[in-house]
VMD Tcl script that builds the backbone (N, CA, C; Angstrom):
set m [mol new atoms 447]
animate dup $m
set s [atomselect $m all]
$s set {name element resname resid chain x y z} {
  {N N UNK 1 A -73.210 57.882 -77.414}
  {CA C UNK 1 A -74.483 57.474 -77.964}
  {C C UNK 1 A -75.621 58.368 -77.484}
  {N N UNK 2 A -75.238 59.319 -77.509}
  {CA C UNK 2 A -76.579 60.539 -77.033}
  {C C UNK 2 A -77.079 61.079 -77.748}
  {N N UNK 3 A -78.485 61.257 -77.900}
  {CA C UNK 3 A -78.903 61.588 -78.676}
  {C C UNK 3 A -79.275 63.443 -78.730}
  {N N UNK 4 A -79.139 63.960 -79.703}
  {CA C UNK 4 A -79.238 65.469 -80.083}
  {C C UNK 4 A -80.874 65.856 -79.499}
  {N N UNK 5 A -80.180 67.276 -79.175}
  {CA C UNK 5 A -82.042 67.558 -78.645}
  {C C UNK 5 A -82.242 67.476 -78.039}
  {N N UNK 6 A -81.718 66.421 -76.569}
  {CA C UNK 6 A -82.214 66.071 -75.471}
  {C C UNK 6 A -81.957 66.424 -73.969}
  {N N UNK 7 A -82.531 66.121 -73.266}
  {CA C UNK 7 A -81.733 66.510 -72.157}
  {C C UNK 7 A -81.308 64.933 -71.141}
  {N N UNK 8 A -80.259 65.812 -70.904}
  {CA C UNK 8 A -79.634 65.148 -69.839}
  {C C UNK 8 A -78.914 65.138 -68.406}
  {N N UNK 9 A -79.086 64.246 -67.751}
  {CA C UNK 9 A -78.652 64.552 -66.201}
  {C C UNK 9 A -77.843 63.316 -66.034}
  {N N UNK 10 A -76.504 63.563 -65.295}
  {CA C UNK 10 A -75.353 62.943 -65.210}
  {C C UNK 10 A -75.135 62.488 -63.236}
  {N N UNK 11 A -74.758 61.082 -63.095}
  {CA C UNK 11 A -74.393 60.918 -61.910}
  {C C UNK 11 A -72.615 60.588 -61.942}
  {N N UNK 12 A -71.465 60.772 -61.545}
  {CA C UNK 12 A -70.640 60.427 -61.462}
  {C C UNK 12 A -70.266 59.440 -60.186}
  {N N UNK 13 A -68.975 58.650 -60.462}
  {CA C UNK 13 A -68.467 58.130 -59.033}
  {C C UNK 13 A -66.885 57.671 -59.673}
  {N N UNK 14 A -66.513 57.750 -58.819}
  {CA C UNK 14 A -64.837 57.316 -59.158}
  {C C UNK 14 A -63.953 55.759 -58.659}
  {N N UNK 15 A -63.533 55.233 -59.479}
  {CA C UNK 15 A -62.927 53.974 -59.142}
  {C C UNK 15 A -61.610 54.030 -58.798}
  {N N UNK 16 A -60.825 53.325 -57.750}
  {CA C UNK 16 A -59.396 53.524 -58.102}
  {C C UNK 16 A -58.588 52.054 -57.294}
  {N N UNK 17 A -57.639 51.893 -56.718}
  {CA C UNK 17 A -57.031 50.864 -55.768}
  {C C UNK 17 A -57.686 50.469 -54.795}
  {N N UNK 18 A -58.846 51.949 -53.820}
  {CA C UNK 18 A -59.216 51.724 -52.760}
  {C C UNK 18 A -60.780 51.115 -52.843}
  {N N UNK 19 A -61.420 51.228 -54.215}
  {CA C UNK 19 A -62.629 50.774 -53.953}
  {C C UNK 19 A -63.078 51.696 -55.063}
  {N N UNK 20 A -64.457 52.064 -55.143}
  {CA C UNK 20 A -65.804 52.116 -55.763}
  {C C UNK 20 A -66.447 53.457 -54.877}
  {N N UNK 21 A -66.506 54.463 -55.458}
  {CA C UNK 21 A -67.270 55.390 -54.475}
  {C C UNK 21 A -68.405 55.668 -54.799}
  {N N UNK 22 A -69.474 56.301 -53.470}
  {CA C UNK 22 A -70.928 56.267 -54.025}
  {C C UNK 22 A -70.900 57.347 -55.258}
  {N N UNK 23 A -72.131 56.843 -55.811}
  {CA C UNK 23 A -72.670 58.103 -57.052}
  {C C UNK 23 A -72.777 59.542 -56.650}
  {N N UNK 24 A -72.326 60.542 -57.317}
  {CA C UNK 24 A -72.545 61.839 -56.995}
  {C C UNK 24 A -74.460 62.214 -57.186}
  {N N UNK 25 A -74.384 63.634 -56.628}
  {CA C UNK 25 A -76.095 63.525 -56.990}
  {C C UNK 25 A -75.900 64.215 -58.130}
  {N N UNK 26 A -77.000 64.067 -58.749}
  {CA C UNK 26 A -77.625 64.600 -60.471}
  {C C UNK 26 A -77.020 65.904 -60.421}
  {N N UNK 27 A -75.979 65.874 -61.782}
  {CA C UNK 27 A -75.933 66.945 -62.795}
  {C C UNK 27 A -77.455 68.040 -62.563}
  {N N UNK 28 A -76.554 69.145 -63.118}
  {CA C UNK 28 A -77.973 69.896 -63.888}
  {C C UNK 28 A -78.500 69.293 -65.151}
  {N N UNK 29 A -79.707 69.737 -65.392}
  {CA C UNK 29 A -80.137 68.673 -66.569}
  {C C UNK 29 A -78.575 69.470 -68.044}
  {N N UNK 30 A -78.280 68.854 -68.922}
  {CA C UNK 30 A -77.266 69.350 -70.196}
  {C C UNK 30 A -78.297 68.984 -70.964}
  {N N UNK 31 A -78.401 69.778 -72.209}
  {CA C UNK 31 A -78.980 69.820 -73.753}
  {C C UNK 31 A -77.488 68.850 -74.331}
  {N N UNK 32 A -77.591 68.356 -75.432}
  {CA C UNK 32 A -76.962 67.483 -76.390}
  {C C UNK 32 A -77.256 68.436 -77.274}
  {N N UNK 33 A -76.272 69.299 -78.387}
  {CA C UNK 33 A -76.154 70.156 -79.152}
  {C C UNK 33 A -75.589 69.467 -80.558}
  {N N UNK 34 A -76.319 70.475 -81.776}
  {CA C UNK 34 A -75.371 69.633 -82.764}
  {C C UNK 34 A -73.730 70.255 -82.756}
  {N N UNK 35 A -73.286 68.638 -83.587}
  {CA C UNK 35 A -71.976 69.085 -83.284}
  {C C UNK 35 A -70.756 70.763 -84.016}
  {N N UNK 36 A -71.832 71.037 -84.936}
  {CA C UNK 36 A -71.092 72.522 -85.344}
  {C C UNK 36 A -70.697 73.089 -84.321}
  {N N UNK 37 A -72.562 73.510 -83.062}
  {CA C UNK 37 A -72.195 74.208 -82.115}
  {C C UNK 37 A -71.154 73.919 -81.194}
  {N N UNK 38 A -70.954 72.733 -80.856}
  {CA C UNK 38 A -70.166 72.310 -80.202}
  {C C UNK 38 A -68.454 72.578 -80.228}
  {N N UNK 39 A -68.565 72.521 -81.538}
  {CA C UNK 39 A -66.692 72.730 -81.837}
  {C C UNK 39 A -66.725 73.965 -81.785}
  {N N UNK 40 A -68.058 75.182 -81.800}
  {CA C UNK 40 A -67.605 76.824 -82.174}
  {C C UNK 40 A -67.522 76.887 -80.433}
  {N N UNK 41 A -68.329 76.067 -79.591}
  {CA C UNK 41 A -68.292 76.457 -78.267}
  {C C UNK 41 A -66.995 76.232 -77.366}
  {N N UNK 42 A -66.405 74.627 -78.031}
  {CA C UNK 42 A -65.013 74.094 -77.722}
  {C C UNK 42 A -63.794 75.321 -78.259}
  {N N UNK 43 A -64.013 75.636 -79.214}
  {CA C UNK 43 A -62.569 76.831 -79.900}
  {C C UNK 43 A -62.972 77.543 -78.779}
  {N N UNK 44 A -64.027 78.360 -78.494}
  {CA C UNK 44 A -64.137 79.510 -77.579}
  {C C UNK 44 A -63.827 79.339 -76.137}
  {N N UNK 45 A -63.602 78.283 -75.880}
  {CA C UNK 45 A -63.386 77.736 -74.762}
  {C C UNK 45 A -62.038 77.509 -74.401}
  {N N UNK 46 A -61.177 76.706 -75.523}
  {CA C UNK 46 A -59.695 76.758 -75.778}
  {C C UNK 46 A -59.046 78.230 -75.648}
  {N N UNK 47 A -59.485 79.302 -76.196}
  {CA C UNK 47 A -59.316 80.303 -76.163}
  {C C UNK 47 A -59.224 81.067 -74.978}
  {N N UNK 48 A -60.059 80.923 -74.493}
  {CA C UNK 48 A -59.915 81.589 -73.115}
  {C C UNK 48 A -59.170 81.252 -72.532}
  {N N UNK 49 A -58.884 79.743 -72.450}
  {CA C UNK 49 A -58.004 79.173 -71.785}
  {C C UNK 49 A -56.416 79.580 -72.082}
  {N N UNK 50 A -56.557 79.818 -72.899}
  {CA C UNK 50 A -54.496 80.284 -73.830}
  {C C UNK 50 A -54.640 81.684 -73.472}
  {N N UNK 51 A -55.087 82.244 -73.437}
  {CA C UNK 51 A -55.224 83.785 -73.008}
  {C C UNK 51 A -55.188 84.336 -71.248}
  {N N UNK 52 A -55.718 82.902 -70.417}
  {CA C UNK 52 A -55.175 83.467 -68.885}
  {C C UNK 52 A -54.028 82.422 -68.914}
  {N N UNK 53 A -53.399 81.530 -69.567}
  {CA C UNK 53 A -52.070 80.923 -68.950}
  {C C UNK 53 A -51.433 80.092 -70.121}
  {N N UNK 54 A -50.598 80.567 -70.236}
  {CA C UNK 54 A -49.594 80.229 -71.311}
  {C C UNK 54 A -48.631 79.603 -70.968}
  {N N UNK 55 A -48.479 78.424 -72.094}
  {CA C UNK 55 A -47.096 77.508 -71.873}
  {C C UNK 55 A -45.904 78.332 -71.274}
  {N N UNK 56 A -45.544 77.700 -70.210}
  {CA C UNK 56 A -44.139 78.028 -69.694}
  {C C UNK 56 A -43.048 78.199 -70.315}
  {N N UNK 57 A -42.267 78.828 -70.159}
  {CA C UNK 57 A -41.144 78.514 -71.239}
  {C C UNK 57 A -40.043 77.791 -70.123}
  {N N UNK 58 A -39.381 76.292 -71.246}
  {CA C UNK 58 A -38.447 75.600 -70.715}
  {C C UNK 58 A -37.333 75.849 -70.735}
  {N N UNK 59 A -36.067 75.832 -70.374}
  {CA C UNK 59 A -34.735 76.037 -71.097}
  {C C UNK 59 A -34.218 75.006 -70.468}
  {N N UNK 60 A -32.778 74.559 -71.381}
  {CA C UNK 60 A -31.751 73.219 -71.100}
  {C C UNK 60 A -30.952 74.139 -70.667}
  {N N UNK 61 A -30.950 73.957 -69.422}
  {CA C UNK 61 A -29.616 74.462 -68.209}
  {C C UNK 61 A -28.131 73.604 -68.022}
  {N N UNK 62 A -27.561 74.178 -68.413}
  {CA C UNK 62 A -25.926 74.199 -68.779}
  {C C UNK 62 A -25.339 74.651 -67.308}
  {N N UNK 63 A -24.545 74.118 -66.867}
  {CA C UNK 63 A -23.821 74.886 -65.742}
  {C C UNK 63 A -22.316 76.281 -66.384}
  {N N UNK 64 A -22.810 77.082 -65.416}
  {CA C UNK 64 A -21.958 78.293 -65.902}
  {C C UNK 64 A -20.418 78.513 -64.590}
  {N N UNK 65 A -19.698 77.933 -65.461}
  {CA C UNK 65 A -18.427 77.655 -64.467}
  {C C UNK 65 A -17.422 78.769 -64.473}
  {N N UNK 66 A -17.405 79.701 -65.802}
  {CA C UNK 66 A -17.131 81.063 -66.212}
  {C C UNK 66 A -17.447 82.265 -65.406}
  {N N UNK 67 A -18.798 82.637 -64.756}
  {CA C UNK 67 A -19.062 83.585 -64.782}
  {C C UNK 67 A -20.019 83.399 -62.761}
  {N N UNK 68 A -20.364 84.174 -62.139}
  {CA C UNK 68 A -20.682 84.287 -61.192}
  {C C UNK 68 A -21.981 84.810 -60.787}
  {N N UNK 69 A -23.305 83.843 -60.091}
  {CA C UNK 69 A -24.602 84.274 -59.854}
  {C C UNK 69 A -24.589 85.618 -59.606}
  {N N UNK 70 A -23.919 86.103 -59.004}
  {CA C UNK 70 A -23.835 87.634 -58.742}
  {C C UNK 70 A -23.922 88.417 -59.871}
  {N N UNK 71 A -23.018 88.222 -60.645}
  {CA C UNK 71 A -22.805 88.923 -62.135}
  {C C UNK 71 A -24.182 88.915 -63.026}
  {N N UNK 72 A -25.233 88.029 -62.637}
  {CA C UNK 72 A -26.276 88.577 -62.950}
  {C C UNK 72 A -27.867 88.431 -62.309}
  {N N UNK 73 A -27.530 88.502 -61.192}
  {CA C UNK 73 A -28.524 88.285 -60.160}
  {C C UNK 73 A -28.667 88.892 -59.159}
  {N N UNK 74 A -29.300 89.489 -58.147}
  {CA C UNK 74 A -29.035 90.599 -57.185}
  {C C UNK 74 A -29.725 89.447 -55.610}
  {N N UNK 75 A -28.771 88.948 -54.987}
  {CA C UNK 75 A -28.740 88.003 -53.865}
  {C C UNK 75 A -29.931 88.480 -53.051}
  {N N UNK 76 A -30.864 88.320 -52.024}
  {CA C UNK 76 A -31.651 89.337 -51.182}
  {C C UNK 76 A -31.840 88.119 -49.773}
  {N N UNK 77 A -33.125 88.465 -49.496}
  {CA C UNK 77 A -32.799 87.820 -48.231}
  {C C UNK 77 A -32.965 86.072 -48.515}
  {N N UNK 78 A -32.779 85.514 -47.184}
  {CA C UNK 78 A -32.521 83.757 -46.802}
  {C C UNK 78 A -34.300 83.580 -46.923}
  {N N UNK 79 A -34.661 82.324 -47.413}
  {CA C UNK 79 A -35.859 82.152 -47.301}
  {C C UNK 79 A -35.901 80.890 -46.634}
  {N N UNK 80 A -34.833 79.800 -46.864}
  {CA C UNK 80 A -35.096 78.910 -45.987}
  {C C UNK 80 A -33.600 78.161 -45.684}
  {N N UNK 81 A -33.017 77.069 -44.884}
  {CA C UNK 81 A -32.209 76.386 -44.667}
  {C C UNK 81 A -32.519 75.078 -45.259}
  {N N UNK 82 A -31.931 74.248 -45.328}
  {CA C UNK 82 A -31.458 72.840 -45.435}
  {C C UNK 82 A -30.122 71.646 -45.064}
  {N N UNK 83 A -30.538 70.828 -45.533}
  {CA C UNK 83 A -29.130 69.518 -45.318}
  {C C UNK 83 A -28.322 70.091 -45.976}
  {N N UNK 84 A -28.834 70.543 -47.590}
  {CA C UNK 84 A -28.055 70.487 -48.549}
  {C C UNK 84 A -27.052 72.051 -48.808}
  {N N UNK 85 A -28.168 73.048 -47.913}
  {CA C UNK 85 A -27.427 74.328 -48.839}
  {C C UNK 85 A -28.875 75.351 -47.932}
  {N N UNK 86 A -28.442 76.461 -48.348}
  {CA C UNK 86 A -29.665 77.435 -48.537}
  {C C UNK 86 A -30.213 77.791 -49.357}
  {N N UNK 87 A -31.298 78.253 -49.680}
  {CA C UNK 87 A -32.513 79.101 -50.197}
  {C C UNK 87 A -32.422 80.337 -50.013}
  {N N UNK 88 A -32.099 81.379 -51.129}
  {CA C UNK 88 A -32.272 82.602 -51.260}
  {C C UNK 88 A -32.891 83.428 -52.127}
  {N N UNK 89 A -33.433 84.478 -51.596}
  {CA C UNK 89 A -34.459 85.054 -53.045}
  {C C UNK 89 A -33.457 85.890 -53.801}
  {N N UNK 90 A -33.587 85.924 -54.983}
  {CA C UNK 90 A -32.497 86.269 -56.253}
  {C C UNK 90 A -33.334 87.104 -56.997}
  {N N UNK 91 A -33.180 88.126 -57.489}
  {CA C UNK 91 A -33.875 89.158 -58.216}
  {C C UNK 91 A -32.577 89.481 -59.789}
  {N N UNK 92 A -33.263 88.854 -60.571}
  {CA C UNK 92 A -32.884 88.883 -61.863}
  {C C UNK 92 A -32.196 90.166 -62.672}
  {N N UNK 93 A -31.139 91.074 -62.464}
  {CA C UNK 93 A -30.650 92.125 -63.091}
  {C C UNK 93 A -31.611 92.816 -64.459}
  {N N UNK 94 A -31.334 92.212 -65.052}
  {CA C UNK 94 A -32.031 92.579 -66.225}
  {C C UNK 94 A -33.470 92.498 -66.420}
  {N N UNK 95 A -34.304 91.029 -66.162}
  {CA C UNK 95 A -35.141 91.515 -66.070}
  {C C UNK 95 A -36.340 92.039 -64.946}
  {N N UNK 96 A -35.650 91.758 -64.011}
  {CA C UNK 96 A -35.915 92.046 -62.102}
  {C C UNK 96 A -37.133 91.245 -62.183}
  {N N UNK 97 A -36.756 89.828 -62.718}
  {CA C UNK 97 A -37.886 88.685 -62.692}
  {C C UNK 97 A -37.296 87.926 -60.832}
  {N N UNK 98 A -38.354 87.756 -60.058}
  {CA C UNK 98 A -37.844 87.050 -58.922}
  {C C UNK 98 A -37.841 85.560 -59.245}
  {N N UNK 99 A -36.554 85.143 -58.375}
  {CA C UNK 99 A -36.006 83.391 -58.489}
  {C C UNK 99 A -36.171 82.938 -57.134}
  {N N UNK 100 A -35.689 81.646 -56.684}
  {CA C UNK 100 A -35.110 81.425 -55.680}
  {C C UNK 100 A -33.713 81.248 -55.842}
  {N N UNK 101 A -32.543 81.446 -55.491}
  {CA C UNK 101 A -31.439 80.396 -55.387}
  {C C UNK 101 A -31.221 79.862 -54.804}
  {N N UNK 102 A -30.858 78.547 -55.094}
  {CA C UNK 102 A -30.393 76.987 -54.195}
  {C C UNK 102 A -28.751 77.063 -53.963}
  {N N UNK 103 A -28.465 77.310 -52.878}
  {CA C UNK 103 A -26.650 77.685 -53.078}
  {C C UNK 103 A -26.454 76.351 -52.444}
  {N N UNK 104 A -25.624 75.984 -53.053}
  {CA C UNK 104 A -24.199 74.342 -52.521}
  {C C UNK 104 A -23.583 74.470 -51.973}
  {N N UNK 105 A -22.802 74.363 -51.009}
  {CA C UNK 105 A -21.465 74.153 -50.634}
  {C C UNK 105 A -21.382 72.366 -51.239}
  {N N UNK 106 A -20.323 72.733 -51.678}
  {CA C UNK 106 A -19.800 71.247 -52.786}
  {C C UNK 106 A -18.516 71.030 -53.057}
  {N N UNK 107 A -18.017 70.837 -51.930}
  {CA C UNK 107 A -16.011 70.475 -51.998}
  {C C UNK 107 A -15.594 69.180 -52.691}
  {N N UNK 108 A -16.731 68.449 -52.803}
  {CA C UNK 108 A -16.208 67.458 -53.375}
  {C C UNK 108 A -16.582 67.260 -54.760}
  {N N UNK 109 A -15.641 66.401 -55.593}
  {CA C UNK 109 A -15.942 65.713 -56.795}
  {C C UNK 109 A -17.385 65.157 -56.811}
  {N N UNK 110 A -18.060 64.044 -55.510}
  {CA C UNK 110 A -19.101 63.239 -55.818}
  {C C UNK 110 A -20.344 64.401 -55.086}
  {N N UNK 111 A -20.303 65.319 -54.196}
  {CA C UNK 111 A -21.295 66.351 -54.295}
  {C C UNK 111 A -21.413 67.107 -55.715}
  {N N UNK 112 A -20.354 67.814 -56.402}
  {CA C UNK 112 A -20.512 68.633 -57.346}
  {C C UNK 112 A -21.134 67.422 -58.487}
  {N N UNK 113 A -20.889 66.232 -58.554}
  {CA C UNK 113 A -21.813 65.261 -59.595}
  {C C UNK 113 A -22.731 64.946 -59.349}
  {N N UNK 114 A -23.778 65.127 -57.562}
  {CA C UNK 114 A -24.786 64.652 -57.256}
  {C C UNK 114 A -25.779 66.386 -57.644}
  {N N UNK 115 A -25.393 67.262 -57.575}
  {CA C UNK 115 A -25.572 68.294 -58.411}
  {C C UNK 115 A -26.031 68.962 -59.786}
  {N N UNK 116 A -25.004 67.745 -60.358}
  {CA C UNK 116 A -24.810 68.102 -62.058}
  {C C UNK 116 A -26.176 66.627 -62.039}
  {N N UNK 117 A -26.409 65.999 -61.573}
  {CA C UNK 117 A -27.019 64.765 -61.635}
  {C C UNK 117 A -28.318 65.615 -61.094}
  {N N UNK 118 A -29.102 66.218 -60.404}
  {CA C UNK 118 A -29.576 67.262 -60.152}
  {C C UNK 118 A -30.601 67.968 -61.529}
  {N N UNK 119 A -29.741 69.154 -62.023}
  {CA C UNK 119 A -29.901 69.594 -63.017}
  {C C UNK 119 A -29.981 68.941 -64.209}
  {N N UNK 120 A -29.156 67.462 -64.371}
  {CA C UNK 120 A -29.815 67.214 -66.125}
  {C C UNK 120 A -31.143 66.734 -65.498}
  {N N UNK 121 A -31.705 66.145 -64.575}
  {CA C UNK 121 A -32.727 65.582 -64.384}
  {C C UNK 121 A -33.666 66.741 -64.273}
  {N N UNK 122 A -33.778 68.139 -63.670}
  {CA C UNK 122 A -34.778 68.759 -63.988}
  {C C UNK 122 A -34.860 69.242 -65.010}
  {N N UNK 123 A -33.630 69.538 -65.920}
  {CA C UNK 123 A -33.619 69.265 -67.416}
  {C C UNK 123 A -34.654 68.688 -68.644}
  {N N UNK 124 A -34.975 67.276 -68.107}
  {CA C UNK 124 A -35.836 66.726 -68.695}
  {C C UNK 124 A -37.179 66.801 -68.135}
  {N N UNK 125 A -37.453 67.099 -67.338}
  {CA C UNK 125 A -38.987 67.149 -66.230}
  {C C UNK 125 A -39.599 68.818 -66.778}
  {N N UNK 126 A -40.566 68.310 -67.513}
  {CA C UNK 126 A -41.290 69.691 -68.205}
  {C C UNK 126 A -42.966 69.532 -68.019}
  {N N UNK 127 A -43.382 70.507 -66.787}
  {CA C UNK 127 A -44.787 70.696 -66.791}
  {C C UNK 127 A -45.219 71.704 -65.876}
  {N N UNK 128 A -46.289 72.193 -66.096}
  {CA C UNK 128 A -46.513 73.370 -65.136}
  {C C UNK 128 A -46.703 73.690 -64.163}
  {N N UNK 129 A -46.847 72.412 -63.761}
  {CA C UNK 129 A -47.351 72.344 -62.231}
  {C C UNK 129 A -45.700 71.914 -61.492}
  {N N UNK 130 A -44.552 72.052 -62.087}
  {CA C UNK 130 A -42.817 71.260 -61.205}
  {C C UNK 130 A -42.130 72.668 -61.273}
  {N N UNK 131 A -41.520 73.079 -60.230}
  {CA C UNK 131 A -40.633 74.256 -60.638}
  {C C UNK 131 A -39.552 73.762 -61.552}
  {N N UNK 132 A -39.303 74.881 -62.430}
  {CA C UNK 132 A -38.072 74.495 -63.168}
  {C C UNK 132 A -36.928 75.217 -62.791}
  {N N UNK 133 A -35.543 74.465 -63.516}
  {CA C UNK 133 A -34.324 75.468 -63.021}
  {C C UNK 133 A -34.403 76.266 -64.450}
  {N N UNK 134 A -33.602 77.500 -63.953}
  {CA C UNK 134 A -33.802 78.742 -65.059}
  {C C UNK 134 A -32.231 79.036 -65.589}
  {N N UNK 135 A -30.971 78.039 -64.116}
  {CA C UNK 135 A -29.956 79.053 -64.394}
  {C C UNK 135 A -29.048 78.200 -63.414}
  {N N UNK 136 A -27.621 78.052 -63.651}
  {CA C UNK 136 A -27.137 77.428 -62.552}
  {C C UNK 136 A -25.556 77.772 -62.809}
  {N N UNK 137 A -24.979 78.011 -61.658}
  {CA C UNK 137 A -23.298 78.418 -61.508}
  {C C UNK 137 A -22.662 77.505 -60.703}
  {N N UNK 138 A -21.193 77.317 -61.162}
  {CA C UNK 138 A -20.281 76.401 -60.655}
  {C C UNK 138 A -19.167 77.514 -60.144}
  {N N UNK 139 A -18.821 77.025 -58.743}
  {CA C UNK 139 A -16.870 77.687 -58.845}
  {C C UNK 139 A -16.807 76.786 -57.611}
  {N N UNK 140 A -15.291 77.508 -57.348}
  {CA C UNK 140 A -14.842 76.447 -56.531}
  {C C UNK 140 A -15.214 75.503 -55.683}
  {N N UNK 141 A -15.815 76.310 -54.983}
  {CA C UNK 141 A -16.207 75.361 -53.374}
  {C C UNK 141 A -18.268 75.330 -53.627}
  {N N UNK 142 A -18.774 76.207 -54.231}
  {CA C UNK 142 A -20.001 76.313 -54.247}
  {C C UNK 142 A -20.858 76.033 -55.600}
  {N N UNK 143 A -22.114 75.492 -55.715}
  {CA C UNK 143 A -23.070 75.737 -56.691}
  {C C UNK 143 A -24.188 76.095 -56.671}
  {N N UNK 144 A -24.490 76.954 -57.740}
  {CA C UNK 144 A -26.366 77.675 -57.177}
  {C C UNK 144 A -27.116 77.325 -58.289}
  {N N UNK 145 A -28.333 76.975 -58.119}
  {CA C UNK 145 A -29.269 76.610 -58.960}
  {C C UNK 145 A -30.248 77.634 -58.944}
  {N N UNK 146 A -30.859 78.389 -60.178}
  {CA C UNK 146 A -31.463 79.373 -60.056}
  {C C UNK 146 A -32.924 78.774 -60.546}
  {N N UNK 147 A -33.946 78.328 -59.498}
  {CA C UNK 147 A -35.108 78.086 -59.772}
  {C C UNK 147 A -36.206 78.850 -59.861}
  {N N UNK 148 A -37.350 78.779 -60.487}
  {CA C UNK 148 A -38.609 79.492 -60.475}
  {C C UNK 148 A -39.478 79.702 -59.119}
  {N N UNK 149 A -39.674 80.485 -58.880}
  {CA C UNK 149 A -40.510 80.752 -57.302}
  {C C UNK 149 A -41.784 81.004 -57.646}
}
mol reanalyze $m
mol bondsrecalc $m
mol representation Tube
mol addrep $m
């Protein structure tokens, strides 16, 4: 309900579980524009925005039980330990894009399914701010998950 032409000065405050917070201090004064300008200022604005960061690209990761992280990944150093496995930085053959890999040791039936249980779930989890998996190998005793770094 604002009216065109005018100016205006804005106080904010935020509500949530914990309470009511004080008012921020005054905005700079804003003009109220008609709305033409507004949508030519909004496109130009969208724009910029698609031009420094572009949708991620997702992929549905399949486990590759055929073929071996090595065969297309170049292993490099340990970046971290865990319960589960290690962390290694992986440099992409083809396109020498850097990964991490998540390596398994997984002898069993109910590890190699807490795994596969793993991957469909980051499967479905799509946003820019979650690493995604890019790539993942099965063999005998081990599995690696090739995530985004």
């Amino acid at each position: 309900n604002l009216l065109q032409d005018r100016e205006y000065k804005f106080r904010v405050r935020a509500t949530n579980i914990h309470g009511t917070s004080e008012p921020s201090q005054e905005s700079e004064p804003v003009t109220y524009k008609e709305k033409e300008e507004e949508h030519k200022e909004e496109e130009a604005e969208v724009s910029d925005d698609e031009e420094k960061e572009s949708e991620p690209e997702y992929r549905d990761v399949t486990l590759n039980s055929s073929e071996k992280v090595t065969d297309y990944y170049d292993v490099e150093e340990r970046l971290g330990t865990g319960k589960f496995g290690q962390v290694f930085r992986i440099v992409e053959k083809k396109s020498r894009k850097i990964y991490a890999g998540k390596f398994f040791k997984a002898y069993s039936a109910k590890d190699k399914e807490g795994i596969r249980q793993e991957i469909a779930i980051m499967n479905c989890l799509h946003h820019p701010k979650l690493v995604q998996c890019v790539d993942a190998f099965e063999s005998k005793a081990d599995m690696v998950m090739v995530l985004e770094l």
